[in-house]
C-alpha positions in Angstrom: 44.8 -136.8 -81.6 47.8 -134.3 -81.1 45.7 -131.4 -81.4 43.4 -132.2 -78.6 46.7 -133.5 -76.7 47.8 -130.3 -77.3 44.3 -128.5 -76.3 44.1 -130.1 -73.1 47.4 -128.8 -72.2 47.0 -125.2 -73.1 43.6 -125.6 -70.9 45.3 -127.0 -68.0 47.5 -124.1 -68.2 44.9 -121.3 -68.7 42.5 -123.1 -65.6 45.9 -123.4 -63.3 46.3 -119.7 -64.3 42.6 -119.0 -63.5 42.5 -120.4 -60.5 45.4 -119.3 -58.4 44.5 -115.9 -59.7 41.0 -115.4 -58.5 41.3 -117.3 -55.8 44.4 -114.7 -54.8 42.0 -112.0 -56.1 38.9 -113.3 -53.5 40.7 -113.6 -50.4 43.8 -111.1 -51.0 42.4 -108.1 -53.0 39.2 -108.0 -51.6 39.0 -104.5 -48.6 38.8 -105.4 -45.4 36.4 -104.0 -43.4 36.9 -100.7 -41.6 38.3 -100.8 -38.7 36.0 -100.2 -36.1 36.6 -98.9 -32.1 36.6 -101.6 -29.3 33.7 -101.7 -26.9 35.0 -100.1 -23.8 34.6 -103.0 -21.2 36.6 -101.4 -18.5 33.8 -98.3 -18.5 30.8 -100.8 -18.4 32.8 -103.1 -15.1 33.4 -99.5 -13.9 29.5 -99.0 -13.6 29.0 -102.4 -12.5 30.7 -102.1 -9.3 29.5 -99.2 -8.4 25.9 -100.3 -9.1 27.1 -102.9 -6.5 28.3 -100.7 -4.1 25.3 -99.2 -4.2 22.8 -101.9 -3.5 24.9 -102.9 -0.6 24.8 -99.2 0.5 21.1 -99.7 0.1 20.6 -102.7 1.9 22.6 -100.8 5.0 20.3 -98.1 5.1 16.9 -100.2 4.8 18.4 -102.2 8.4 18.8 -98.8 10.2 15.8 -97.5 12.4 13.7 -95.8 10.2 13.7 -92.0 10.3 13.2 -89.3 7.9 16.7 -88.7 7.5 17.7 -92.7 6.7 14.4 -92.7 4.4 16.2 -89.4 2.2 19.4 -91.4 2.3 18.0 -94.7 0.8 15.7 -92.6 -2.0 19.1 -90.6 -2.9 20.7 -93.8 -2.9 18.3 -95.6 -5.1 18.1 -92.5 -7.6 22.2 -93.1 -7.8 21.5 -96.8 -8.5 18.8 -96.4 -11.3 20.8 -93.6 -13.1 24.4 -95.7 -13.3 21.9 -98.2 -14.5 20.7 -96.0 -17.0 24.3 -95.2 -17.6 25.4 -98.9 -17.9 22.1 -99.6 -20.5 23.3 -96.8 -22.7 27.0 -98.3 -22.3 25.9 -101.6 -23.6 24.0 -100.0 -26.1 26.8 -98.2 -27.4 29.4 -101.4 -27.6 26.9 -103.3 -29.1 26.0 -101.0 -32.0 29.7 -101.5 -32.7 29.8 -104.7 -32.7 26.6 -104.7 -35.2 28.9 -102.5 -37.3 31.8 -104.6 -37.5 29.2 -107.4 -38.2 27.7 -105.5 -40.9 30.8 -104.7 -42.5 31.8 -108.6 -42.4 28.7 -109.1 -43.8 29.4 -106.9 -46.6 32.8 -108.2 -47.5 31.6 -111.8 -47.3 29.0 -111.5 -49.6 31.9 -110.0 -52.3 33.8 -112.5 -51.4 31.2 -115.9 -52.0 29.7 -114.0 -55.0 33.3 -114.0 -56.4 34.2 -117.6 -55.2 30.9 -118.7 -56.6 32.0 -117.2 -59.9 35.2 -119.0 -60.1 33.6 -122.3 -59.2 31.3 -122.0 -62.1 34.4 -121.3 -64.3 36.0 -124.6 -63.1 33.5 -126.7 -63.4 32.6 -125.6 -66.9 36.2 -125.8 -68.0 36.9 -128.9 -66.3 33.7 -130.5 -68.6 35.5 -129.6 -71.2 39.3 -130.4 -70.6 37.8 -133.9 -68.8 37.3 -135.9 -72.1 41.0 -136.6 -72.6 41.9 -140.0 -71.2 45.7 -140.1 -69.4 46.2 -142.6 -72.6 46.0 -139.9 -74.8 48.0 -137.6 -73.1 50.4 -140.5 -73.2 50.4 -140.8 -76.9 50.4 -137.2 -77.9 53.5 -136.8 -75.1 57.3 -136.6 -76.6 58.5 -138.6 -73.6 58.2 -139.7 -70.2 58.9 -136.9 -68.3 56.7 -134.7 -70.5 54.1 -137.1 -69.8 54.2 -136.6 -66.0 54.4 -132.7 -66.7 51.0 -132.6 -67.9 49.4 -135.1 -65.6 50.7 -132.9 -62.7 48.6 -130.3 -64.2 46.1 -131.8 -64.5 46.9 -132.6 -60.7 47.1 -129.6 -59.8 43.9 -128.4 -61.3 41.9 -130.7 -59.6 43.4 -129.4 -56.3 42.8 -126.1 -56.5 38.8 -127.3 -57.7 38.8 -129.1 -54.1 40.5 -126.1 -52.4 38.2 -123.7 -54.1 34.9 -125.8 -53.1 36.1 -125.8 -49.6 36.7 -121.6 -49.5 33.0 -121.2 -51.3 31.7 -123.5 -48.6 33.6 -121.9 -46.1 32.9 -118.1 -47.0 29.3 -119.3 -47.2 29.2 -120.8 -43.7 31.2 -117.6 -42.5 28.5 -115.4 -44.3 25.6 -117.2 -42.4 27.2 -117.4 -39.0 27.7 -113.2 -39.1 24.2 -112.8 -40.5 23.0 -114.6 -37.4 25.3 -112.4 -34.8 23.9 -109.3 -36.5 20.2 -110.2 -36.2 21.1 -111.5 -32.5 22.7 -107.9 -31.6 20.1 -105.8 -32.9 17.2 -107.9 -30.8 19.6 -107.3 -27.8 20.0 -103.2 -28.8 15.9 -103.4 -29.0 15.3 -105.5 -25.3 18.3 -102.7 -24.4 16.2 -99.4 -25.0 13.2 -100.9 -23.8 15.1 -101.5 -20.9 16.3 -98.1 -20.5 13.1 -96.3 -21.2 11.6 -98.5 -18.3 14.8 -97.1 -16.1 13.9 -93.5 -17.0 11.0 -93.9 -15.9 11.9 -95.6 -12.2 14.1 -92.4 -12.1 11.2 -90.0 -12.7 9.0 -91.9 -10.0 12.1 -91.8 -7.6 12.4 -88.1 -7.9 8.7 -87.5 -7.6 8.6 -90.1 -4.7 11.3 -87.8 -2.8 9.7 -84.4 -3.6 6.3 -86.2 -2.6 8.1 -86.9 1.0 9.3 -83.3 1.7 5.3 -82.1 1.1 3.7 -85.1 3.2 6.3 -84.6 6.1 7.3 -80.9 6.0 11.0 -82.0 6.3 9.8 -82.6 10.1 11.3 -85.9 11.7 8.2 -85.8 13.7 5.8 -85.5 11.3 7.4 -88.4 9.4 7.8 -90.6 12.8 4.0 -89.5 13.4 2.8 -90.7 10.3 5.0 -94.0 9.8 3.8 -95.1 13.3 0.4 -94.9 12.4 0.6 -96.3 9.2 2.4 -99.5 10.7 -0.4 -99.5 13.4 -3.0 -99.5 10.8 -1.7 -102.2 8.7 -0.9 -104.7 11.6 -4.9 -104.2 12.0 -5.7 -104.7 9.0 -4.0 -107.7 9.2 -5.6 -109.0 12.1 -8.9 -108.1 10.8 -8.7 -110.1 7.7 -7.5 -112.9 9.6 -11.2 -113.1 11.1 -9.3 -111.0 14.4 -11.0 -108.3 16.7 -14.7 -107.9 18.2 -16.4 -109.3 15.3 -20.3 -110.0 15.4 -22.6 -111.2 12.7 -25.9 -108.9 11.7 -27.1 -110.8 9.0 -28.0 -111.8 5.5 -27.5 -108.7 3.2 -28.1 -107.7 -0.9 -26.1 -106.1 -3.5 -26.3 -102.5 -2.9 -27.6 -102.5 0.6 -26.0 -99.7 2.6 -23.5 -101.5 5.2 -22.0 -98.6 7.2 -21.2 -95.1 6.5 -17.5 -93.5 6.1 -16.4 -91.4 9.0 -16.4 -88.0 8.4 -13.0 -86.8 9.8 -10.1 -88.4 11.2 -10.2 -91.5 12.8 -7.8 -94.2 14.4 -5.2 -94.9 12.5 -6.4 -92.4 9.8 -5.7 -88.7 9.9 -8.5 -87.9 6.9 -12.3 -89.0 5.6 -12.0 -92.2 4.1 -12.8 -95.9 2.9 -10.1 -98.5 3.2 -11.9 -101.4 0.9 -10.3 -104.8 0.7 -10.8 -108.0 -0.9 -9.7 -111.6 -0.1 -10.1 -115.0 -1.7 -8.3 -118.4 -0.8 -6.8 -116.7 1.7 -5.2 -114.2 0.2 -5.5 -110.5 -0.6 -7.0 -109.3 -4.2 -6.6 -106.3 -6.0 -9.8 -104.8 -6.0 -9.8 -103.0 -9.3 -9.7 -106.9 -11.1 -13.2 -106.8 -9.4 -14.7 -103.4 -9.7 -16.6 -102.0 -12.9 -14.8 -99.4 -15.2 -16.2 -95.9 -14.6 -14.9 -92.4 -14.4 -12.8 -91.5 -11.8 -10.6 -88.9 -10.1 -7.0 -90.1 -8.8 -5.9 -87.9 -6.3 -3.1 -90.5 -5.5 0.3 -88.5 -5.9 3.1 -89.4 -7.0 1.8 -93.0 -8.5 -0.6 -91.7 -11.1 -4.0 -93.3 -12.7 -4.8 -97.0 -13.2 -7.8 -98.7 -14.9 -10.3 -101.1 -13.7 -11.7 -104.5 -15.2 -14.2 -106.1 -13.0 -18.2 -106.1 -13.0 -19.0 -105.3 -9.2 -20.5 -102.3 -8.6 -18.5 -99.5 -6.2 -19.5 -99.7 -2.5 -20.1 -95.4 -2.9 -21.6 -93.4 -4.9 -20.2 -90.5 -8.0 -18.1 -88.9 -7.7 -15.5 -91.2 -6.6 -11.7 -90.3 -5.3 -8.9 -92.6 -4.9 -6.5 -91.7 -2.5 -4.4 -95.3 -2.9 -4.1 -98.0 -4.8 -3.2 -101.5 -4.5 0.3 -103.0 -4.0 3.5 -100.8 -3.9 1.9 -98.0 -3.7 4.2 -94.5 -3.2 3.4 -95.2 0.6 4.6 -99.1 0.3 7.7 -98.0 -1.4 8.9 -96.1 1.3 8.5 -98.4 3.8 5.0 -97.0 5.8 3.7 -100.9 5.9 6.8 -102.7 6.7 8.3 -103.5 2.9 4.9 -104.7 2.3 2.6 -103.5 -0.3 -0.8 -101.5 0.5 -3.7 -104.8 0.7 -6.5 -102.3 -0.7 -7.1 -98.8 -2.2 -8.8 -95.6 -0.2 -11.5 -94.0 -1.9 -13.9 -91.7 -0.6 -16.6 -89.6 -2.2 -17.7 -86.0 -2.2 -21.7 -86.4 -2.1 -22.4 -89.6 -0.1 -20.6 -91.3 3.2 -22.8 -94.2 2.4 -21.1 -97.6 2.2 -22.8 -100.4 0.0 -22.4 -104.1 -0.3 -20.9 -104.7 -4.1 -22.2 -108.8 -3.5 -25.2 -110.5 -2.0 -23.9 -112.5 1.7 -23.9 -112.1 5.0 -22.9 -109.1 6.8 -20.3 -108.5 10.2 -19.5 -105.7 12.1 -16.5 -105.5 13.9 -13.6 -103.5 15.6 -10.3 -103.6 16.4 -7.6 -101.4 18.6 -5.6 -99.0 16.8 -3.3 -96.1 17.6 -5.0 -95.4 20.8 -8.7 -96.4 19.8 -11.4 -98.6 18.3 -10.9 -99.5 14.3 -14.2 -100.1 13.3 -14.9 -102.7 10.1 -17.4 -104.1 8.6 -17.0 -107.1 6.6 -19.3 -109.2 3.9 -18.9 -113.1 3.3 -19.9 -112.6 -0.1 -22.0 -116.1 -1.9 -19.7 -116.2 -4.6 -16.6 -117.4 -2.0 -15.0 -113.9 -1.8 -14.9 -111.5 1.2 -14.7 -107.7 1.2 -13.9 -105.2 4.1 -15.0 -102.3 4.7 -12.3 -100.0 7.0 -13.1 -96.5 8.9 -16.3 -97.0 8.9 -19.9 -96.2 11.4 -22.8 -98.0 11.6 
C-alpha cells in the first residue's frame, strides 16, 4: 500500500509537471502569425466620395438643356465614375486578400495549436486512468501526517484543474479554428463576386469610350447636327408612342396571313428618319416586347455600332427577306443611353434589307394602316392585331 501511495504521488507530480508545461508550450511557444499590412480604409472612403461627387455632378448635367457640349460632359463624367469604381473594386480587392492572409495564417497556427492541445488532453486522460485508482483513504494511510496528507490531495487538486482548464483551451482553440475557417471561405467568395464585378466595370468603361467616339462620328462635333438629330429622334419616339396607343389616322383593311406582304419600306429618308428603314415593334398586355424573344434565329448582319451583336430565340418568321441588317436593337440601346428618346429605352429594333423593301406579316390577324404627324410630315404605320393576342407595328413604311 505505500508503494502505490508513493506511485500516485510521483504521478501527480510528473502530470502537474506535464501539464503546465505543454499547456505553456501551446499557447506561449507557438509563432505567431506574420504580421500582415492593414487594409487602407482611408484610400477606399477617398474613392467613395468622389464616386459621390460624381453622380451628383452627373445628375446636374442630365437637368441642363441638352446640347452636344452637356452630352460630352455627362459621358466624361460617367467614364470618371466607372473608372474610380474600377479603382474602388481593385481597392477592396486588395484589403481583402489581406485579410484572407491574416486568416490563413490564423488558420495555420490554430491548427498547431489544437493538434498540440489535443495531444496533451490525451496524455491526461490516460494518466489520470491510471493515477485515479487510489482512494483519498489510502493516501491517508500511506501519509506521515496531516499536513502531508493535504500536500498530496492539493495535487491531486491541482491536476484536476489544469484537466478542466486544458479541456476548456482544446474546446476553445477548436471553436477559434472553425470560426477563421468560416471568415476565410467568406472572404474568398467576396474576392470572387469582387472580380466579376470589376470585369463587368471594364467593360461599362469600354462601351463608355466607344459610346463617346461613336458621338463625335454621328454628329461631326457639330451642335447642330446633334440638336438636328436629338430633335427628331424625340419627335419620332413621342409618335411611336401615340401610335401604339391605338393614336393617329388609323383604318382597318382586313383579315391577313402569315407571310402576306403588308407594306413596303421607304426607300430613302422619311419623317422622322433620315435613312431606308423598318422600325418593327411588338406589344402584349399593354406593354412593349422585345422583338428578338419572338423572332426565329438566323444569320444576320449588325451594323448597330457601338452596342455590338445579340441573338434571337423566338419562332416567328422575319417581316423581310435575306439578307437582313440591324441598325438597333431593343432597350438601351447606344442611342437610349445618350438620351435621343427622353431616358427611355428604344421600344423596337430597325432592320432593313438589301434585296427586298417588302414588308410581311410574321402572324395570321387583321391588318391597319395608319399615319401619324412627325417632324414636319405624315408617319406612315401599319399595324397587325395578330390571333394569338399580340400586336406588331410596322414603322416607315408605303402601301
Amino acid at each position: 500500500m505505500l508503494r502505490k501511495a508513493k506511485l500516485f504521488t510521483f504521478f501527480s507530480l510528473i502530470i502537474i509537471f506535464c501539464t503546465v508545461f505543454f499547456s505553456y508550450n501551446t499557447f506561449a511557444q507557438t509563432p505567431s502569425p506574420t504580421s500582415t499590412p492593414a487594409p487602407d480604409q482611408g484610400k477606399l472612403r477617398e474613392i467613395q466620395d468622389q464616386i459621390n461627387d460624381l453622380q451628383v455632378k452627373i445628375t446636374d448635367l442630365k437637368n441642363q438643356q441638352k446640347t452636344l457640349s452637356s452630352q460630352i460632359a455627362v459621358m466624361d463624367s460617367q467614364i470618371k465614375l466607372t473608372q474610380l469604381r474600377i479603382d474602388s473594386t481593385k481597392q477592396e480587392i486588395t484589403d481583402l486578400n489581406l485579410d484572407i492572409d491574416t486568416a490563413d495564417k490564423k488558420i495555420d497556427t490554430l491548427q498547431n495549436s489544437l493538434v498540440k492541445l489535443t495531444g496533451v488532453l490525451i496524455n491526461r486522460i490516460v494518466a489520470t486512468y491510471e493515477v485515479g485508482t487510489v482512494q483519498p483513504f489510502h493516501v491517508l494511510l500511506s501519509s506521515d501526517n496531516v499536513s502531508n496528507f493535504f500536500t498530496r490531495l492539493n495535487y491531486l487538486k491541482i491536476a484536476q484543474e489544469h484537466d478542466k482548464r486544458l479541456i476548456f483551451d482544446t474546446t476553445q482553440a477548436k471553436n477559434d479554428y472553425v470560426n477563421q475557417k468560416e471568415i476565410f471561405e467568406d472572404k474568398k467568395k467576396k474576392v470572387e463576386a469582387l472580380k466579376a464585378q470589376l470585369e463587368n466595370y471594364n467593360r461599362e468603361l469600354d462601351q463608355e469610350k466607344a459610346d463617346k467616339q461613336a458621338l463625335f462620328k454621328v454628329t461631326q462635333n457639330s451642335e447642330a447636327v446633334y440638336q438636328q438629330k436629338l430633335q427628331a429622334a424625340l419627335a419620332e419616339q413621342r409618335a411611336i408612342q401615340q401610335i401604339t396607343a391605338g393614336g393617329g389616322n388609323v383604318v382597318s383593311v382586313g383579315p391577313i396571313k402569315e407571310g402576306d406582304i403588308v407594306a413596303y419600306i421607304i426607300n430613302g429618308a422619311s419623317p422622322c428618319s433620315s435613312g431606308t428603314h423598318l422600325h418593327f415593334e411588338v406589344k402584349k398586355d399593354g406593354g412593349t416586347q422585345d422583338p428578338s424573344q419572338y423572332l426565329s434565329d438566323r444569320s444576320i448582319t449588325f451594323e448597330n455600332s457601338p452596342d455590338g451583336s445579340f441573338s434571337f430565340g423566338g419562332s416567328w418568321p422575319w417581316p423581310i427577306s435575306d439578307p437582313i441588317y440591324i441598325e438597333q436593337g431593343y432597350g438601351m440601346t447606344y442611342w437610349a443611353r445618350i438620351g435621343w428618346y427622353g431616358g427611355g429605352p428604344h421600344t423596337g429594333i430597325d432592320i432593313f434589307s438589301s434585296s427586298s423593301l417588302a414588308v410581311k406579316a410574321v402572324r395570321d390577324g387583321e391588318l391597319f394602316r395608319g399615319s401619324i404627324a412627325c417632324g414636319g410630315g405624315q408617319l406612315n404605320f401599319v399595324r397587325v392585331d395578330q390571333s394569338d393576342g399580340i400586336q406588331t407595328f410596322y414603322l416607315h413604311t408605303v402601301p
